[in-house]
PDB file as gemmi writes it, atoms N, CA and C in Angstrom:
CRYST1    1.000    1.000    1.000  90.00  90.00  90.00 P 1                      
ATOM      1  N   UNK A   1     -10.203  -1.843   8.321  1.00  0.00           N  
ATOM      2  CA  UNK A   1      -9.087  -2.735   8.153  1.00  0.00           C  
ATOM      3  C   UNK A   1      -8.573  -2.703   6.705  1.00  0.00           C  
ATOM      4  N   UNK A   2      -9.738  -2.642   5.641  1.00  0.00           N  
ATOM      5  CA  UNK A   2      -9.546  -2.984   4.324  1.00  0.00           C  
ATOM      6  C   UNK A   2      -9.306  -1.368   3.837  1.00  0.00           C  
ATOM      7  N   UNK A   3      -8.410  -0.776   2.503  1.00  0.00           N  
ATOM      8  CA  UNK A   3      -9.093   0.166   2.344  1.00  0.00           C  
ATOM      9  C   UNK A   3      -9.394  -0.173   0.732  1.00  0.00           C  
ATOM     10  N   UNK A   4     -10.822   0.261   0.390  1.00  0.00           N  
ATOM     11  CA  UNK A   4     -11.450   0.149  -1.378  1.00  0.00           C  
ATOM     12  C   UNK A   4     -10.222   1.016  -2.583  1.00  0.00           C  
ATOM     13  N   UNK A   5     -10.546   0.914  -3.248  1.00  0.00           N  
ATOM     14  CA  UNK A   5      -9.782   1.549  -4.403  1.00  0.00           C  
ATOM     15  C   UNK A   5     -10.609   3.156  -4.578  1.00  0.00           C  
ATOM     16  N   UNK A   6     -11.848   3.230  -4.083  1.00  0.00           N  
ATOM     17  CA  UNK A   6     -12.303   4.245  -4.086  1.00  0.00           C  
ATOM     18  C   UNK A   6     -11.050   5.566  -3.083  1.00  0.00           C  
ATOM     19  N   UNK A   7     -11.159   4.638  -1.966  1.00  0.00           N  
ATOM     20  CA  UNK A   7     -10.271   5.386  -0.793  1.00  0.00           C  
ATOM     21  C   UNK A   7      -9.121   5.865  -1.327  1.00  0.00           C  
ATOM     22  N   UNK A   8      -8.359   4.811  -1.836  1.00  0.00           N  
ATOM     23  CA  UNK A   8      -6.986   4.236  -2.360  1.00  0.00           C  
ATOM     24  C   UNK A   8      -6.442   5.850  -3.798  1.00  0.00           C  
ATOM     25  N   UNK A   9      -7.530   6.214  -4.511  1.00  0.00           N  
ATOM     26  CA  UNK A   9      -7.533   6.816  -5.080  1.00  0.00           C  
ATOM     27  C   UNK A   9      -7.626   8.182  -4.834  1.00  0.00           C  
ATOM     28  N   UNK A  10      -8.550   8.716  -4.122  1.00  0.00           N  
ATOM     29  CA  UNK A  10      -8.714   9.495  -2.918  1.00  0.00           C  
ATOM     30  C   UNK A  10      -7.463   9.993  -2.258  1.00  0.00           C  
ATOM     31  N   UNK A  11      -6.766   9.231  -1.716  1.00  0.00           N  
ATOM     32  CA  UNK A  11      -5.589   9.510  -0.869  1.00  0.00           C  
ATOM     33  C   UNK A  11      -4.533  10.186  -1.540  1.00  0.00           C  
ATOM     34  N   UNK A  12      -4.679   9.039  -2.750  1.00  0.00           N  
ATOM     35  CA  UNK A  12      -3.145   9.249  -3.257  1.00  0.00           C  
ATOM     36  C   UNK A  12      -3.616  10.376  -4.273  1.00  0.00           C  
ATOM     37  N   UNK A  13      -4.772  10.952  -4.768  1.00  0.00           N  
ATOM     38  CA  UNK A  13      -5.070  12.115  -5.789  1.00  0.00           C  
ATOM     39  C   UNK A  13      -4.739  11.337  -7.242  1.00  0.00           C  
ATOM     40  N   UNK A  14      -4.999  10.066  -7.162  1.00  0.00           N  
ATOM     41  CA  UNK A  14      -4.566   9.488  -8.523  1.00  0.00           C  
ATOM     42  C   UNK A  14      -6.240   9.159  -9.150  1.00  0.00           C  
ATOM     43  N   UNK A  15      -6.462   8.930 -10.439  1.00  0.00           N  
ATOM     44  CA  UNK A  15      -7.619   8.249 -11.109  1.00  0.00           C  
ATOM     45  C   UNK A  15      -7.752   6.771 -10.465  1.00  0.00           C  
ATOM     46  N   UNK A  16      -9.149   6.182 -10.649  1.00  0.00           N  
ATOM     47  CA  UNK A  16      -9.749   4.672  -9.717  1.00  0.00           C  
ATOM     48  C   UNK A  16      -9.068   3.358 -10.529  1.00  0.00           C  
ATOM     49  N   UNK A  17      -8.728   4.005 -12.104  1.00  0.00           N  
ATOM     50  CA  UNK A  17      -7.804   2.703 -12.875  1.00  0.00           C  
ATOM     51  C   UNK A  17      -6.267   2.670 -12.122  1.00  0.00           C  
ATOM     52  N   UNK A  18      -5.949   3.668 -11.779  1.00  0.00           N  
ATOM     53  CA  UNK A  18      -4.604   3.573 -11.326  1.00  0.00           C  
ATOM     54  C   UNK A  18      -4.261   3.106 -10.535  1.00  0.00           C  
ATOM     55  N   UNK A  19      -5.402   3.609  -9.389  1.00  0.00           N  
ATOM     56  CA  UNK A  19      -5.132   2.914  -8.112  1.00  0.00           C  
ATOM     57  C   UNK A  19      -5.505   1.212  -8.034  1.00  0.00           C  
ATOM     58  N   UNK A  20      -5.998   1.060  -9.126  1.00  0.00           N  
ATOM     59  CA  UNK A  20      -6.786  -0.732  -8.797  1.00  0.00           C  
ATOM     60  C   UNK A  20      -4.643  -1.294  -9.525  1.00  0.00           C  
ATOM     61  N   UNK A  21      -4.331  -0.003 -10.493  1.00  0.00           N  
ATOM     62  CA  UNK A  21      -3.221  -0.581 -10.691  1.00  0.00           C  
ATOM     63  C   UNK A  21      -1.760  -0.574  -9.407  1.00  0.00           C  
ATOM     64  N   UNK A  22      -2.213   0.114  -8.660  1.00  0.00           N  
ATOM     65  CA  UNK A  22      -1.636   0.131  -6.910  1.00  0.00           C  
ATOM     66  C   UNK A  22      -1.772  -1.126  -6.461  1.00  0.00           C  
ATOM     67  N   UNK A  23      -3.331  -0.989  -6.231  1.00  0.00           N  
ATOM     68  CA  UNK A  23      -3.649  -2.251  -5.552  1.00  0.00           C  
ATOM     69  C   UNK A  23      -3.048  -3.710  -5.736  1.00  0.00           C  
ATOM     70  N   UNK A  24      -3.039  -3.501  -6.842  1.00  0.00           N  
ATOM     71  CA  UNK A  24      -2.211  -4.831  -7.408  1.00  0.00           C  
ATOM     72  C   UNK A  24      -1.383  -4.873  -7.360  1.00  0.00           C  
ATOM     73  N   UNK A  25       0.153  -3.933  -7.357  1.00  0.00           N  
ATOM     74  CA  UNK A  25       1.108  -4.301  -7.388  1.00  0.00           C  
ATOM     75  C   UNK A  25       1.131  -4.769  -5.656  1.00  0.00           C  
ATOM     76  N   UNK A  26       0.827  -3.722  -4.801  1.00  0.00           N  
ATOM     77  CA  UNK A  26       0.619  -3.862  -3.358  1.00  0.00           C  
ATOM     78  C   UNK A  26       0.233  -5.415  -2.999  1.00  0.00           C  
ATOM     79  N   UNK A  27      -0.688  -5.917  -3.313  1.00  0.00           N  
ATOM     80  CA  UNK A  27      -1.574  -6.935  -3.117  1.00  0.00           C  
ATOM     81  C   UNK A  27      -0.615  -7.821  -3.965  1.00  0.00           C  
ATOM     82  N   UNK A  28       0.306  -8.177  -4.892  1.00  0.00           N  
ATOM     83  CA  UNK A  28       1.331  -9.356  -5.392  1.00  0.00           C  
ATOM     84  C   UNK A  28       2.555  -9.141  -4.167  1.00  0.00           C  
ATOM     85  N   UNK A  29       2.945  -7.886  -3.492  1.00  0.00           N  
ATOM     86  CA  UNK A  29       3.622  -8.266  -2.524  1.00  0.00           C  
ATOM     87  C   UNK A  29       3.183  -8.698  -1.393  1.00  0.00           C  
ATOM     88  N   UNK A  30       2.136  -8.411  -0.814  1.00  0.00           N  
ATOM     89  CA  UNK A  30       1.702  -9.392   0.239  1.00  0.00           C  
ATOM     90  C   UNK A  30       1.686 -10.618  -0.193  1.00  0.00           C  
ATOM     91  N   UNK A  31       0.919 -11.237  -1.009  1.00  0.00           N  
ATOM     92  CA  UNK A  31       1.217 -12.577  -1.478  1.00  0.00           C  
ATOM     93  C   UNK A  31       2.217 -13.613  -1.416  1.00  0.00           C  
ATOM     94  N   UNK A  32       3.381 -12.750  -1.942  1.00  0.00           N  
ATOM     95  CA  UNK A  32       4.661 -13.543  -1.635  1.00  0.00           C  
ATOM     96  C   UNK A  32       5.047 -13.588  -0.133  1.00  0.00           C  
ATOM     97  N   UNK A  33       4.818 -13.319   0.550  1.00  0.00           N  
ATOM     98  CA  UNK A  33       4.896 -13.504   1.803  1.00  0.00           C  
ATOM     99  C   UNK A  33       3.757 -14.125   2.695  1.00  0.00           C  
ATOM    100  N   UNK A  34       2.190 -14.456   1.559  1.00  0.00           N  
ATOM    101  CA  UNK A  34       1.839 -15.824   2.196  1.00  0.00           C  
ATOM    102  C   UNK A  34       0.638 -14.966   2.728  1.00  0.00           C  
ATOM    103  N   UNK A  35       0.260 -14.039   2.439  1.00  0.00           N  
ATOM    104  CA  UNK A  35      -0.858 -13.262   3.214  1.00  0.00           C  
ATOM    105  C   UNK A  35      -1.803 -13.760   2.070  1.00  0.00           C  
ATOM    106  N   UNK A  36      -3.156 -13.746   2.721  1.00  0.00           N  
ATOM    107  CA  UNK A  36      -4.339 -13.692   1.500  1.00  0.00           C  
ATOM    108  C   UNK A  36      -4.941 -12.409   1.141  1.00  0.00           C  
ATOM    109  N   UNK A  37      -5.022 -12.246  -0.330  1.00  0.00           N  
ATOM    110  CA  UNK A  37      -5.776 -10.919  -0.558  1.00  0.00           C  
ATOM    111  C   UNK A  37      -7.246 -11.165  -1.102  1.00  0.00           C  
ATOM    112  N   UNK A  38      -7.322  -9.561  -1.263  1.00  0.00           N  
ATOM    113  CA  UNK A  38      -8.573  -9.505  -1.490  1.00  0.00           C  
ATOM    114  C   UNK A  38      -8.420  -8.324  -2.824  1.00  0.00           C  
ATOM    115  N   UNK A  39      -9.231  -8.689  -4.062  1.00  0.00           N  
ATOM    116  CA  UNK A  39      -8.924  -8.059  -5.483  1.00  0.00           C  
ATOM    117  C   UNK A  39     -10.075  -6.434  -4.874  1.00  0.00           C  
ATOM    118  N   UNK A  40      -8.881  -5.372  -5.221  1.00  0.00           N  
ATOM    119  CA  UNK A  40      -9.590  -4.025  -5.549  1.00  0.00           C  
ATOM    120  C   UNK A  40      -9.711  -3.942  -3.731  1.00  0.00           C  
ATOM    121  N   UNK A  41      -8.916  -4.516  -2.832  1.00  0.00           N  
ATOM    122  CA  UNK A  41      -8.716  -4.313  -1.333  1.00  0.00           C  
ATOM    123  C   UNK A  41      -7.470  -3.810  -0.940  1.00  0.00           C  
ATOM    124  N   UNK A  42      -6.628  -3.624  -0.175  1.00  0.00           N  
ATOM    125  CA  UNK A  42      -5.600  -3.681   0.375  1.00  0.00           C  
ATOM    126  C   UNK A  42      -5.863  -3.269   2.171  1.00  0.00           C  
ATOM    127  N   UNK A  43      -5.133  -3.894   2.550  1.00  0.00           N  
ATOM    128  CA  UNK A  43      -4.701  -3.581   4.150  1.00  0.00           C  
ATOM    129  C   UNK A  43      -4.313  -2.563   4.776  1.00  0.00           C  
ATOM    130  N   UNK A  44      -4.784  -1.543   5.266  1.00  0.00           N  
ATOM    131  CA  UNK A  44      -4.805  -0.459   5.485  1.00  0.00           C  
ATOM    132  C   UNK A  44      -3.374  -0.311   6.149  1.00  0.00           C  
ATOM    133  N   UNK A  45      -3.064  -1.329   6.878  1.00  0.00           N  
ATOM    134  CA  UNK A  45      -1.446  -0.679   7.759  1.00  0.00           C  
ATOM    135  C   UNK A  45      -0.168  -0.897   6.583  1.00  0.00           C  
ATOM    136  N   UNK A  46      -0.801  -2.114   5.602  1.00  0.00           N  
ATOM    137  CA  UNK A  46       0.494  -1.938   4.511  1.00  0.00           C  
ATOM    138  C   UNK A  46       0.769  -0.882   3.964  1.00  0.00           C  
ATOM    139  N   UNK A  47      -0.683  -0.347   3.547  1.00  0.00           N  
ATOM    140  CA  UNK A  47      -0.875   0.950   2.499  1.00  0.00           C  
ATOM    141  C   UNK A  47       0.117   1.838   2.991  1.00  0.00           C  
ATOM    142  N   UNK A  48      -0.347   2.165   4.684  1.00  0.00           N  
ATOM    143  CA  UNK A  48       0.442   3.382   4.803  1.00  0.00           C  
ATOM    144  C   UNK A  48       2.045   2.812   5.082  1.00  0.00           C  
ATOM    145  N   UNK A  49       1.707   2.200   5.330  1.00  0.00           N  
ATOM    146  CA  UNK A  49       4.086   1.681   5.782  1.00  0.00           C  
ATOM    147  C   UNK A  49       4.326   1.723   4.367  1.00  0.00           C  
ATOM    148  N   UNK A  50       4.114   1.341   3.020  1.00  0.00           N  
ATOM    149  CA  UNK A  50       4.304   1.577   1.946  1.00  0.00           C  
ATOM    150  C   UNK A  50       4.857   3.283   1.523  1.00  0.00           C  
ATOM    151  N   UNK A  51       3.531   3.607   1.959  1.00  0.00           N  
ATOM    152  CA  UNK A  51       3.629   5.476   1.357  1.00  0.00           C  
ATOM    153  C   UNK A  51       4.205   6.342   2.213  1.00  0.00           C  
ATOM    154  N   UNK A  52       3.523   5.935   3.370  1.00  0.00           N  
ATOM    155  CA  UNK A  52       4.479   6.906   4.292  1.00  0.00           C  
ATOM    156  C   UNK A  52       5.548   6.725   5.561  1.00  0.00           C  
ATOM    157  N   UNK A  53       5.970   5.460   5.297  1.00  0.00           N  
ATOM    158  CA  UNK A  53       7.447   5.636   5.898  1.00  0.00           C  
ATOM    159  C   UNK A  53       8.804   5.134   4.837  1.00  0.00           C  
ATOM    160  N   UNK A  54       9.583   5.489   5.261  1.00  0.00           N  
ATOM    161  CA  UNK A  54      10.861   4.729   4.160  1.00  0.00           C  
ATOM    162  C   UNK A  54      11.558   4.001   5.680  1.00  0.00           C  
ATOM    163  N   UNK A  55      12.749   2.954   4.746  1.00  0.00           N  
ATOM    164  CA  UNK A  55      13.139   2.005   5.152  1.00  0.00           C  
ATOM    165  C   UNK A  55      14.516   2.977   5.518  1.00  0.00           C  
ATOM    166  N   UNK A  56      15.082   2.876   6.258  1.00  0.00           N  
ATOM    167  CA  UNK A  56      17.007   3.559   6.019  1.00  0.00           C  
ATOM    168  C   UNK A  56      17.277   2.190   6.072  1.00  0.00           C  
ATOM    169  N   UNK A  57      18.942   2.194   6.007  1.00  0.00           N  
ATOM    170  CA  UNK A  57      19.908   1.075   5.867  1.00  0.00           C  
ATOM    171  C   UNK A  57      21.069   1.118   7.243  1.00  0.00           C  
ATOM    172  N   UNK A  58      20.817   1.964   7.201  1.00  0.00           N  
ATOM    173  CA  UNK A  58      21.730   2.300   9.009  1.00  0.00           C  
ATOM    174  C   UNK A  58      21.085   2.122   9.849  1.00  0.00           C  
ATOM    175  N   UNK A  59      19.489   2.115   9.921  1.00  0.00           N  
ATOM    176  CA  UNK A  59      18.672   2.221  11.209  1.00  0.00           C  
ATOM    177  C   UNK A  59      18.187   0.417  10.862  1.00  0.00           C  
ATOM    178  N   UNK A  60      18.132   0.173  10.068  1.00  0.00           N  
ATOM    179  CA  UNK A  60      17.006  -1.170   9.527  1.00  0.00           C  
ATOM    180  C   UNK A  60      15.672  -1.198   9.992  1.00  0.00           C  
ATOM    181  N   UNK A  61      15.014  -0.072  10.254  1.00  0.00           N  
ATOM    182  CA  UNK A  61      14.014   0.050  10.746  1.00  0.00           C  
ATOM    183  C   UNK A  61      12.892   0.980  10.123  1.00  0.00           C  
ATOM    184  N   UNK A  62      11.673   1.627  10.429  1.00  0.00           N  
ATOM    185  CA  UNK A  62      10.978   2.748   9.846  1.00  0.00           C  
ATOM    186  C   UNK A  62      11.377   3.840  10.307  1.00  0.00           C  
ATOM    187  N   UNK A  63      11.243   5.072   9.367  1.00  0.00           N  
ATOM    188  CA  UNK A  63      11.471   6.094   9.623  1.00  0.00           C  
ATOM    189  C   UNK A  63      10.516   7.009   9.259  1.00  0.00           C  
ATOM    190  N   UNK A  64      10.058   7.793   9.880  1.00  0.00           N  
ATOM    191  CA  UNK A  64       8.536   8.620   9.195  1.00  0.00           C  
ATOM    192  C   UNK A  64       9.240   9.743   7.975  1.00  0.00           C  
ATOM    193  N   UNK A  65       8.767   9.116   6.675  1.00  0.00           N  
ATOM    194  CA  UNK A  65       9.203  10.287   5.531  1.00  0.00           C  
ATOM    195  C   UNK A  65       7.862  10.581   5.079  1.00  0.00           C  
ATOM    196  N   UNK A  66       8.127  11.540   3.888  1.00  0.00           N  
ATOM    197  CA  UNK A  66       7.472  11.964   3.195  1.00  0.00           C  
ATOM    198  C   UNK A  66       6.901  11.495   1.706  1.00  0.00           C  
ATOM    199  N   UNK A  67       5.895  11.906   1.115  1.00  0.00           N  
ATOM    200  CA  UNK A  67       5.452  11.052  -0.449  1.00  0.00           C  
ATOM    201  C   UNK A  67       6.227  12.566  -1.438  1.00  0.00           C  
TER     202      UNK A  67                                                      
END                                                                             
């Protein structure tokens, strides 16, 4: 459900400071919308709707892109 910063880092091919600096920005937007986090966690289905889909403006919906 959760994924670690270990993972988080892993995925994205970035260093474990960077990604805790992911995590966080990730983890202040759930927040504002009232979710509870968890420090050096994130939610595995945000992660990926984050990275790997984009939003269009004609569809208002997901679209499977690329990083």
């Amino acid at each position: 459900m959760f994924m670690r910063v270990e993972e988080v880092a892993e995925e994205m091919g970035v260093s474990v400071p960077y990604a805790y600096k992911l995590i966080r920005k990730l983890n202040k937007e759930l927040k504002v919308t009232g979710c509870i986090t968890i420090a050096g966690r994130i939610d595995r289905k945000f992660f990926h709707e984050k990275f790997y889909f984009t939003k269009t403006q004609n569809e208002g919906g997901y679209q499977n892109g690329s990083v």
